[in-house]
C-alpha angles and dihedrals in degrees: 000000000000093000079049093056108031077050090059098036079047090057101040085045091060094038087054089052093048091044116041094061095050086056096050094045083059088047092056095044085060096041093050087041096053088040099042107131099012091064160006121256086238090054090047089054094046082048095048091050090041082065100070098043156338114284147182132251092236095046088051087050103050089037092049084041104238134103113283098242078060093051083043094060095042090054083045086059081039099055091036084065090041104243103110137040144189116234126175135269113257092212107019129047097197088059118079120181138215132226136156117268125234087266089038090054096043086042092055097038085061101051085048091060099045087054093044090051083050093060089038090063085052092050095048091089098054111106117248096258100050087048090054078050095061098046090057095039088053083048098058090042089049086061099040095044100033 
């Protein structure tokens, strides 16, 4: 029972890998599409991560893969246009964190729902019990992946 199993866990595995890729690259087709003209693709991902939670400049930086006097200029593009603002540190004054302002936030969450109405067009076509599939199945992976 076991080979029958890790030979399942092993296919699901690679068609997640597979996937899984093919479905975020039509998320951020959406996104840049939605966002095309009010923002750069690395502003809409710095914006995207801002939404879950205050960060710092060095954490955005390591996690968007440039130097951090380069994330700096692109939050300073960020704050000019209101989206973004620096707030201090609770417990330490030399930190200084980062969250979407009320106009950031607003800005994101509809470019979010463009691209949402986007997939939802895909999805239009999917019969009504594979849909009901895929809600199980994106239960199970939010479990698994939270």
């Amino acid at each position: 029972m076991d080979e029958l199993e890790d030979s399942i866990d092993l296919l699901i595995a690679r068609d997640l890998i597979e996937v899984v890729p093919r479905i975020m690259h039509r998320v951020r087709v959406a996104m840049r599409t939605m966002a095309k003209g009010q923002m750069t693709i690395a502003q809409l991902r710095i914006l995207a991560r801002l939404h879950h939670d205050v960060f710092t400049i060095t954490y955005l930086a390591e996690w968007q893969g440039v130097s951090a006097p380069a994330m700096s200029k692109m939050i300073d593009v960020l704050e000019k246009k209101l989206w973004v603002e620096r707030i201090p540190h609770s417990h330490d004054r030399r930190q200084v964190g980062l969250k979407l302002t009320v106009e950031g936030r607003k800005v994101f969450l509809n470019i979010r729902k463009s691209a949402k109405a986007r997939m939802a067009e895909t999805l239009s076509s999917v019969p009504e019990s594979e849909k009901a599939l895929l809600v199980q199945a994106f239960k199970v992976l939010s479990g698994l992946y939270s």
